[in-house]
N, CA, C and O atoms as a Maestro MAE file, in Angstrom:
{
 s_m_m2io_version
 :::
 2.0.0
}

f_m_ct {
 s_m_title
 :::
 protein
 m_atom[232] {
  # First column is atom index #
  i_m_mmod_type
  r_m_x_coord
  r_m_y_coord
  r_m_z_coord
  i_m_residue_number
  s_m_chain_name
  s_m_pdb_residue_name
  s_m_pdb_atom_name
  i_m_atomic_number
  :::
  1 25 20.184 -13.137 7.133 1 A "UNK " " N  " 7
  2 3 18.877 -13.456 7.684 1 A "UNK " " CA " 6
  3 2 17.892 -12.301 7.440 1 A "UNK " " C  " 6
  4 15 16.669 -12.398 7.344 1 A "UNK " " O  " 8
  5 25 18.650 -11.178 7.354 2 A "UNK " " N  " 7
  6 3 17.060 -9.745 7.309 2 A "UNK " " CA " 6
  7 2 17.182 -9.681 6.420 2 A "UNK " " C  " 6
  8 15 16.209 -9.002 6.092 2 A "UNK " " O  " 8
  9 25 17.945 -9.973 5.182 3 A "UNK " " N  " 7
  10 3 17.496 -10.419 3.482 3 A "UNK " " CA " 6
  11 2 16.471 -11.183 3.188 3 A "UNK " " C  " 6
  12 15 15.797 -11.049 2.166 3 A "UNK " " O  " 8
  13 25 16.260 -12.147 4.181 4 A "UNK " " N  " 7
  14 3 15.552 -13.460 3.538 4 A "UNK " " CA " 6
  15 2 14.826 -12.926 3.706 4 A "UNK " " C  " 6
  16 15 14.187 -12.639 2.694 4 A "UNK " " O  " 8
  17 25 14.060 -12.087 5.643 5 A "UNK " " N  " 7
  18 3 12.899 -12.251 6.079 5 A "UNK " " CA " 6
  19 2 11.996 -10.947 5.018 5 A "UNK " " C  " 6
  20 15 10.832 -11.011 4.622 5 A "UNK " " O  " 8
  21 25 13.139 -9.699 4.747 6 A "UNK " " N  " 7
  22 3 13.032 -8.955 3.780 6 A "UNK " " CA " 6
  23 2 12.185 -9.296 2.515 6 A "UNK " " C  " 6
  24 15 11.057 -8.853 2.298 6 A "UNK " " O  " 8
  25 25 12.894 -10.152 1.706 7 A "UNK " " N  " 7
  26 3 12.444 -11.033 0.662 7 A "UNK " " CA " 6
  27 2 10.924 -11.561 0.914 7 A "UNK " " C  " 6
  28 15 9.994 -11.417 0.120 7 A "UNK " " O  " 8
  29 25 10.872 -12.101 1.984 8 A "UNK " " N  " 7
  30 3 9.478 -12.960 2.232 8 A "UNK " " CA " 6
  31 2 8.597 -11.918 2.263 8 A "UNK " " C  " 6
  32 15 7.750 -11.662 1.407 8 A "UNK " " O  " 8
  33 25 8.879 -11.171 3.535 9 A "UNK " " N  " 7
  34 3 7.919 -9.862 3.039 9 A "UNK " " CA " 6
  35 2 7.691 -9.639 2.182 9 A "UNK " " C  " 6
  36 15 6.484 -9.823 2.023 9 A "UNK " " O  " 8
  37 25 8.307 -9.173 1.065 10 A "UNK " " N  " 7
  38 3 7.841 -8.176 -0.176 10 A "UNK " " CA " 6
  39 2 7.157 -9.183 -1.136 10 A "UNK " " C  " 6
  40 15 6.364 -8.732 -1.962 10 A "UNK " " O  " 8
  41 25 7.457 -10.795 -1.078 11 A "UNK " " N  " 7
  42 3 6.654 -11.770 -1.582 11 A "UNK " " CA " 6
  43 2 5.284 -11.413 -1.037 11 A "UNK " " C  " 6
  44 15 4.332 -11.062 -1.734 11 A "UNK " " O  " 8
  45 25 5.285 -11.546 0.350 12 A "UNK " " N  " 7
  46 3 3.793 -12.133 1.019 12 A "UNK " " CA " 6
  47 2 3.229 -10.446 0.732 12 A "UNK " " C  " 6
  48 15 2.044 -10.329 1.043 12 A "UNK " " O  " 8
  49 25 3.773 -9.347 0.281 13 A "UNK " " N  " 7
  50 3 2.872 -8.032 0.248 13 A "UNK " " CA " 6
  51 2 2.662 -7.843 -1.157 13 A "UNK " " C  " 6
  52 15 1.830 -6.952 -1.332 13 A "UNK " " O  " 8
  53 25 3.127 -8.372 -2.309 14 A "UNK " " N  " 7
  54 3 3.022 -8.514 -3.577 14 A "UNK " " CA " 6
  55 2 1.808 -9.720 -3.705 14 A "UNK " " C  " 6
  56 15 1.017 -9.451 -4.609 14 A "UNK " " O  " 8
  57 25 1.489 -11.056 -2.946 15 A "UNK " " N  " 7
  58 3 0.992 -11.902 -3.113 15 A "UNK " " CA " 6
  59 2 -0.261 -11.487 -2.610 15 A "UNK " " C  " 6
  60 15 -1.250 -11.659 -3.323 15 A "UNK " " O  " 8
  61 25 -0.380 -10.952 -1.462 16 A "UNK " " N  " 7
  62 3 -1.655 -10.254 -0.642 16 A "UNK " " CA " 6
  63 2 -1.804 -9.074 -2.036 16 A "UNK " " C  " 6
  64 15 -2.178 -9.886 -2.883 16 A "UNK " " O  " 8
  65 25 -1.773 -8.253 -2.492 17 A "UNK " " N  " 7
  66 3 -1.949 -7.161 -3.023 17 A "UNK " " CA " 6
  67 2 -2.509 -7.819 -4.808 17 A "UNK " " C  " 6
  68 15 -3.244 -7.096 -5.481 17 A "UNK " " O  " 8
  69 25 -2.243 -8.615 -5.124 18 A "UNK " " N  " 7
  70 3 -2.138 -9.615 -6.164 18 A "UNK " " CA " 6
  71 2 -3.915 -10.014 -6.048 18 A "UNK " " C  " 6
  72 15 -4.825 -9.910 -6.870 18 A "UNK " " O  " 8
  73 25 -3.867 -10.571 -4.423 19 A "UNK " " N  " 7
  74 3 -5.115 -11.426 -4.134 19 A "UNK " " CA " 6
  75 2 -6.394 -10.365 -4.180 19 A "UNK " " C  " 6
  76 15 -7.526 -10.646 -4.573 19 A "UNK " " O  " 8
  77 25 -5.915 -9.010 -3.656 20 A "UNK " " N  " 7
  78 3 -6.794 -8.178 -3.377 20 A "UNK " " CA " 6
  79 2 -7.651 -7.440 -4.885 20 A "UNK " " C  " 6
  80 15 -8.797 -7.324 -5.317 20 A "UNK " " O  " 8
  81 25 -6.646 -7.181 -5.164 21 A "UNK " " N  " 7
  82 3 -6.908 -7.077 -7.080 21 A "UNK " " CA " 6
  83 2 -7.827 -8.182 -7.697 21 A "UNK " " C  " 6
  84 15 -8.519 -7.912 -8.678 21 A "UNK " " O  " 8
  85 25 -7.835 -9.045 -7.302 22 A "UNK " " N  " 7
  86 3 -8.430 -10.519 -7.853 22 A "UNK " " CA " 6
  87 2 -9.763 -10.211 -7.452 22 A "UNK " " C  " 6
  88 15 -10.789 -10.324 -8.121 22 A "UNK " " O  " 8
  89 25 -9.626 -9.805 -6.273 23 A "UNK " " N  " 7
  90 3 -11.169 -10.529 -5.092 23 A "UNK " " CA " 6
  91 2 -12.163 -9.363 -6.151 23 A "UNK " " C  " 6
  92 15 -13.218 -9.629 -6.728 23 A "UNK " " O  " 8
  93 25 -11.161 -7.617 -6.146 24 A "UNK " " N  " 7
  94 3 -11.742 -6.760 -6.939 24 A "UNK " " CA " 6
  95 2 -13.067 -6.744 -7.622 24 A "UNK " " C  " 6
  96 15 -14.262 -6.529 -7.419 24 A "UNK " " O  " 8
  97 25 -11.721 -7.283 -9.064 25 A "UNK " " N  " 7
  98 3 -12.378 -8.051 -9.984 25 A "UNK " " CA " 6
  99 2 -13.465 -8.757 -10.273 25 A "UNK " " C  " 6
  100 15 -14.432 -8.593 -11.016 25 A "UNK " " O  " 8
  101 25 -12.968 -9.896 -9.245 26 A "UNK " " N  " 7
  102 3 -14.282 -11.133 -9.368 26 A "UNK " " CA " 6
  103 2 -15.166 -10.440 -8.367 26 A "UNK " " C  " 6
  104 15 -16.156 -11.167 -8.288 26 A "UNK " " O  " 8
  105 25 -15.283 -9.683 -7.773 27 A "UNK " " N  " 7
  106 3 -17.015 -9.354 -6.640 27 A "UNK " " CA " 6
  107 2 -17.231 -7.795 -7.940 27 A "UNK " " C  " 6
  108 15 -18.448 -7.683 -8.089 27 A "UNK " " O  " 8
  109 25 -16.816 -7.179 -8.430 28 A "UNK " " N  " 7
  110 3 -17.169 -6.397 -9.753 28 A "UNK " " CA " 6
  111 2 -18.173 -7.394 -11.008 28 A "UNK " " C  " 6
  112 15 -19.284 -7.279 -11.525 28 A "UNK " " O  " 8
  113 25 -17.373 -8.074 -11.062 29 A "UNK " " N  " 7
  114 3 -18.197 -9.481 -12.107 29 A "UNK " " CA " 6
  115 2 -19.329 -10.267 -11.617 29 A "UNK " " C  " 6
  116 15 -20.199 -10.776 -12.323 29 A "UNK " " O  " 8
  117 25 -19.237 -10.322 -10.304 30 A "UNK " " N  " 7
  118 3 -20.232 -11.180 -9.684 30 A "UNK " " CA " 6
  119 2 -21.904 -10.170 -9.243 30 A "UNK " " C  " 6
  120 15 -23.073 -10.521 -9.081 30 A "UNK " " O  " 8
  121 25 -21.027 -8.552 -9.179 31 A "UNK " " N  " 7
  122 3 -22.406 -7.382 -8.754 31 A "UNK " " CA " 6
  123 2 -22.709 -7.553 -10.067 31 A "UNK " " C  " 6
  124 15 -23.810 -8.076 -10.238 31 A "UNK " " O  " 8
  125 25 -21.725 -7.121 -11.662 32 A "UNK " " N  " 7
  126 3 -22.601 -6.753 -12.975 32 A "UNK " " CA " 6
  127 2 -23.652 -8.363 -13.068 32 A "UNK " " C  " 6
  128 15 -24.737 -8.230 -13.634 32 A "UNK " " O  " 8
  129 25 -23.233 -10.029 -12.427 33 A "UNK " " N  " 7
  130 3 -24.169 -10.682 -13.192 33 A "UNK " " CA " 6
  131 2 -25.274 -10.900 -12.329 33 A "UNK " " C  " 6
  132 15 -26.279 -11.499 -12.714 33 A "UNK " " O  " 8
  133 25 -25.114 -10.350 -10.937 34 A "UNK " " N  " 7
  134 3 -26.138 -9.874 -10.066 34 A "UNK " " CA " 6
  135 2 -27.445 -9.410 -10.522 34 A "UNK " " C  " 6
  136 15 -28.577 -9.889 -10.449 34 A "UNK " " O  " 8
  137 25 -26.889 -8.187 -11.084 35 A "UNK " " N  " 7
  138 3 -27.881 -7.421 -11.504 35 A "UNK " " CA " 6
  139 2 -28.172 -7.751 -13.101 35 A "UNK " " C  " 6
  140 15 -28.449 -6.776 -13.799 35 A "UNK " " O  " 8
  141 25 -28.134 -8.888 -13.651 36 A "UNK " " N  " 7
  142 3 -28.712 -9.284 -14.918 36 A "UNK " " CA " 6
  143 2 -29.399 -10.076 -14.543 36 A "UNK " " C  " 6
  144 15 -30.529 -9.897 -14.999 36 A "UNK " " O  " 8
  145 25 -29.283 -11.471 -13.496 37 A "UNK " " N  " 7
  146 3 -29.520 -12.713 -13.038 37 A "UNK " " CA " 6
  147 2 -29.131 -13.132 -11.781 37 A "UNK " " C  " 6
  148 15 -28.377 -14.029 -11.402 37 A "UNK " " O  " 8
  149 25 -29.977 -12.077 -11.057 38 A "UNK " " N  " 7
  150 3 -29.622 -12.761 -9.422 38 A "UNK " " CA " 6
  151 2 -29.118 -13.877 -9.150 38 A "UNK " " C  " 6
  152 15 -28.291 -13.886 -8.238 38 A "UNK " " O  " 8
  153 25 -29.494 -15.379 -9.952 39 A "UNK " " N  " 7
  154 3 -29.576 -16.514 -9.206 39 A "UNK " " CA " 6
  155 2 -28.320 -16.568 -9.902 39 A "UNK " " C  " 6
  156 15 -27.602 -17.094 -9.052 39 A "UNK " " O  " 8
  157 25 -27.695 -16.387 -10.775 40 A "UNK " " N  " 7
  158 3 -26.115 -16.667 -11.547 40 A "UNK " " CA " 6
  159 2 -25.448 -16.302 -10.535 40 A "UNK " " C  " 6
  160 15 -25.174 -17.245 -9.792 40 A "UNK " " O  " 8
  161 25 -25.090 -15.348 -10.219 41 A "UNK " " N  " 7
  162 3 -24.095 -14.699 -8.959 41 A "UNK " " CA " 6
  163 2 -24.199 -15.559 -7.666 41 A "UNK " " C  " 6
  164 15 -23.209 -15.655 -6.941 41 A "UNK " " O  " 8
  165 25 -25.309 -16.158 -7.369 42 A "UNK " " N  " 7
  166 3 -25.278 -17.024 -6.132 42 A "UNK " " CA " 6
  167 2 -25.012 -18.567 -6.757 42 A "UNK " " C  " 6
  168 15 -24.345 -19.472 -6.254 42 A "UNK " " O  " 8
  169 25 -25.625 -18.559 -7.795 43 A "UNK " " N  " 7
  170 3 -24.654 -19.680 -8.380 43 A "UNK " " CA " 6
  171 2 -23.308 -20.303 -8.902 43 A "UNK " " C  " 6
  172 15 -22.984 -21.473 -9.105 43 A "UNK " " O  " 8
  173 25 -22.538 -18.935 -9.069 44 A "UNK " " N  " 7
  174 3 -21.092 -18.945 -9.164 44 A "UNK " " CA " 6
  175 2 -20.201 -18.683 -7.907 44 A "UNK " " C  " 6
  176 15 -18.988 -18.883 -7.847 44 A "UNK " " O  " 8
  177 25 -21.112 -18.138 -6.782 45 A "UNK " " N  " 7
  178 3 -20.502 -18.480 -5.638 45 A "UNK " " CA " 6
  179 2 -20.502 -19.681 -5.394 45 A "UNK " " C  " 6
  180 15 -19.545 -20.454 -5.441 45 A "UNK " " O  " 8
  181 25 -21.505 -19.877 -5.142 46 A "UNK " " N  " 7
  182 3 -21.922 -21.567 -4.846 46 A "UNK " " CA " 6
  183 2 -20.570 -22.853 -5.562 46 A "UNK " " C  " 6
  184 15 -20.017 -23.854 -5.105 46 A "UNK " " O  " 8
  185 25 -20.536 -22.372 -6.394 47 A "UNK " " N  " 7
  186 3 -19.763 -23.816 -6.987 47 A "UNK " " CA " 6
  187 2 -17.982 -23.313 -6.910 47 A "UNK " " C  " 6
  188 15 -17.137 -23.825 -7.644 47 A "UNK " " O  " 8
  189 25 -17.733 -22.462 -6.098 48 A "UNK " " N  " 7
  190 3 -15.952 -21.858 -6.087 48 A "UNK " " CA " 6
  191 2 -15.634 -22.741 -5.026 48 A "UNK " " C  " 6
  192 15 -14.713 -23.468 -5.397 48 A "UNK " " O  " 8
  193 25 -16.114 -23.082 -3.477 49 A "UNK " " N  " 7
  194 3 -16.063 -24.005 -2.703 49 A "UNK " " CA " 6
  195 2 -15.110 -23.394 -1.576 49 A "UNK " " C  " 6
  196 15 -14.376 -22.412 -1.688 49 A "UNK " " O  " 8
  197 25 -15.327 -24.329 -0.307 50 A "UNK " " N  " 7
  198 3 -15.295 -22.903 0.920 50 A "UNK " " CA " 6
  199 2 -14.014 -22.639 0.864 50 A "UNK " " C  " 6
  200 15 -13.663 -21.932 1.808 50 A "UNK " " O  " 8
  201 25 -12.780 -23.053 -0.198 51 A "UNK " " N  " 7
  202 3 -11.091 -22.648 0.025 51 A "UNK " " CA " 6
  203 2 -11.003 -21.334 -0.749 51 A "UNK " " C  " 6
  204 15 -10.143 -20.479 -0.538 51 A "UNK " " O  " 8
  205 25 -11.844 -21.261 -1.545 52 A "UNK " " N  " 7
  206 3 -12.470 -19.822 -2.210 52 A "UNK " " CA " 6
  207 2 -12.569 -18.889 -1.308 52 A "UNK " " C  " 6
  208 15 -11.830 -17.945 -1.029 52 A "UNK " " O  " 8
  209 25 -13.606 -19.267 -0.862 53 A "UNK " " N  " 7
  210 3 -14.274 -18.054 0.217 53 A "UNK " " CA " 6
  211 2 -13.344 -17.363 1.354 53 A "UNK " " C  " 6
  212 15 -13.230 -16.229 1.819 53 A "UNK " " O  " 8
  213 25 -12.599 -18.918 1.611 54 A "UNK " " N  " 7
  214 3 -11.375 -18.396 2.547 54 A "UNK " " CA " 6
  215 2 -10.340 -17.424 2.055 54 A "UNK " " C  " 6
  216 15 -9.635 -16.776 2.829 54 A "UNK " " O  " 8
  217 25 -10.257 -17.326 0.507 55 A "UNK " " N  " 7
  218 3 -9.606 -16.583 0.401 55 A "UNK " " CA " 6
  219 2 -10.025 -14.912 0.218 55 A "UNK " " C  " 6
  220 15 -9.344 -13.896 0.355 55 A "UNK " " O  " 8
  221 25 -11.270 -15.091 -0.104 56 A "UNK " " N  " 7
  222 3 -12.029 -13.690 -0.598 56 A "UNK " " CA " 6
  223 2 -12.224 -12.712 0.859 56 A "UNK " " C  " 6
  224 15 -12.530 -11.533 1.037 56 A "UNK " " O  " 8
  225 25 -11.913 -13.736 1.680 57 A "UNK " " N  " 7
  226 3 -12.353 -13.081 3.242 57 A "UNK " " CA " 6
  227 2 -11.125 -13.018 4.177 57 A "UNK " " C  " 6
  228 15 -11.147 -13.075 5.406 57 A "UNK " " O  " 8
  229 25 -9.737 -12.855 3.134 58 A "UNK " " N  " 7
  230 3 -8.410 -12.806 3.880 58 A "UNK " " CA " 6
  231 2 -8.591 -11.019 4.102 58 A "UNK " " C  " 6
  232 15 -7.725 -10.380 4.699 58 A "UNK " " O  " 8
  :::
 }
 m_bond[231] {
  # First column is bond index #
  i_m_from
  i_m_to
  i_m_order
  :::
  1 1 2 1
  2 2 3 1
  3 3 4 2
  4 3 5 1
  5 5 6 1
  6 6 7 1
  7 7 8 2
  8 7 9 1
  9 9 10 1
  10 10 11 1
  11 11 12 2
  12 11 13 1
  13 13 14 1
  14 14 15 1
  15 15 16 2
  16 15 17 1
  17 17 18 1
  18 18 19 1
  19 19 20 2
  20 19 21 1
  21 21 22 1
  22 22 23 1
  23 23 24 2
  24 23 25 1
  25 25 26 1
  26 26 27 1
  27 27 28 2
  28 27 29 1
  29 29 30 1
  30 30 31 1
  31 31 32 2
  32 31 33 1
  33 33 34 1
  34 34 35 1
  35 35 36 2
  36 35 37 1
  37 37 38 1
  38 38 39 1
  39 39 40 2
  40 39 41 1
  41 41 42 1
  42 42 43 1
  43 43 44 2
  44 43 45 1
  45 45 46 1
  46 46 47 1
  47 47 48 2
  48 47 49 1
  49 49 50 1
  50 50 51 1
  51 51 52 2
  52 51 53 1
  53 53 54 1
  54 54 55 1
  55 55 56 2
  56 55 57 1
  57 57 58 1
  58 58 59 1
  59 59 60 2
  60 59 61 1
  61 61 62 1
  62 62 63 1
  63 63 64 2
  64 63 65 1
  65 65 66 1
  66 66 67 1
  67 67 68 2
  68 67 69 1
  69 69 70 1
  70 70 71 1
  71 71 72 2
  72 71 73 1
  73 73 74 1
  74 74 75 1
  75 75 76 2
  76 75 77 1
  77 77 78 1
  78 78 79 1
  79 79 80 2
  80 79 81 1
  81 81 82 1
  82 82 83 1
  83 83 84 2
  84 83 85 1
  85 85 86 1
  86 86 87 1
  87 87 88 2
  88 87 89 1
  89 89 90 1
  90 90 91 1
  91 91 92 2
  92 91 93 1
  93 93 94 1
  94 94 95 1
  95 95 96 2
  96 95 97 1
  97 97 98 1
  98 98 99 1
  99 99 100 2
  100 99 101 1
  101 101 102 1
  102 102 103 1
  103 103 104 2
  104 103 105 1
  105 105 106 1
  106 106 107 1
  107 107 108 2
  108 107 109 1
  109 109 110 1
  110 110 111 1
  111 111 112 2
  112 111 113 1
  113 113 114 1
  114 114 115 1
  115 115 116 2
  116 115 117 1
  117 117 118 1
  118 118 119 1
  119 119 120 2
  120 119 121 1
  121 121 122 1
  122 122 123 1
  123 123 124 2
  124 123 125 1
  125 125 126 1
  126 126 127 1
  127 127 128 2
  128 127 129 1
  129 129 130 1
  130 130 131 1
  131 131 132 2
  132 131 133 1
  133 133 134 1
  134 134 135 1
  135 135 136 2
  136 135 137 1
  137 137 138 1
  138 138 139 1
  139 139 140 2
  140 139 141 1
  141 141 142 1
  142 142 143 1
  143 143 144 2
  144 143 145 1
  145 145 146 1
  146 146 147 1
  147 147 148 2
  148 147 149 1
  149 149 150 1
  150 150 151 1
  151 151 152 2
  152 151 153 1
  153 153 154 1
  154 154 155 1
  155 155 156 2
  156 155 157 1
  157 157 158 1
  158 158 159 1
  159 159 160 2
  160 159 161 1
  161 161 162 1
  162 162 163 1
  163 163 164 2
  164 163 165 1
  165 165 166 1
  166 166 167 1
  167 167 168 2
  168 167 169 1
  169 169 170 1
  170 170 171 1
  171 171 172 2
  172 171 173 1
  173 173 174 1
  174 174 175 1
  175 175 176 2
  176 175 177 1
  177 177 178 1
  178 178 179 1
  179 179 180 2
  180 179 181 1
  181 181 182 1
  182 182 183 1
  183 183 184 2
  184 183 185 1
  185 185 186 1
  186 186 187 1
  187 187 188 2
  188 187 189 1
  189 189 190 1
  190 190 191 1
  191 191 192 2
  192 191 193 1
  193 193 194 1
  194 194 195 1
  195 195 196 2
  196 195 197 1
  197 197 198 1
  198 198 199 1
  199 199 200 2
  200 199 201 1
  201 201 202 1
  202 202 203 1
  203 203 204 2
  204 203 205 1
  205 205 206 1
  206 206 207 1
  207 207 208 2
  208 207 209 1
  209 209 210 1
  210 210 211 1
  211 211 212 2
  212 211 213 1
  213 213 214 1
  214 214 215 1
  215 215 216 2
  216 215 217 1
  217 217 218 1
  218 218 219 1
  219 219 220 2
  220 219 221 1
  221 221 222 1
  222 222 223 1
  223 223 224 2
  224 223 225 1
  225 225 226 1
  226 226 227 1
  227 227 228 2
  228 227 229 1
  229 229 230 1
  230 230 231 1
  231 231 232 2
  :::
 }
}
């Protein structure tokens, strides 16, 4: 049993750490098209949809 719960852990801290790298990324991409084209960056938020957001705000 403290294998499994073991296991799950190091999944769910690899998967969180995975997500965090991502969010990085994409809000890095979203400031550079910010600052070319304000309305692009609120427009590529706009269309990710609120299961997105839920995740960018874990």
């Amino acid at each position: 049993m403290h294998a499994a719960d073991a296991f799950v852990a190091g999944v769910m801290k690899n998967l969180a750490a995975a997500f965090a790298k991502h969010k990085r990324e994409l809000e890095g991409q979203w400031n550079r098209m910010s600052r070319r084209a304000p309305k692009t960056g609120a427009m590529v938020c706009g269309t990710t949809g609120p299961w997105f957001n839920l995740l960018l705000t874990a």
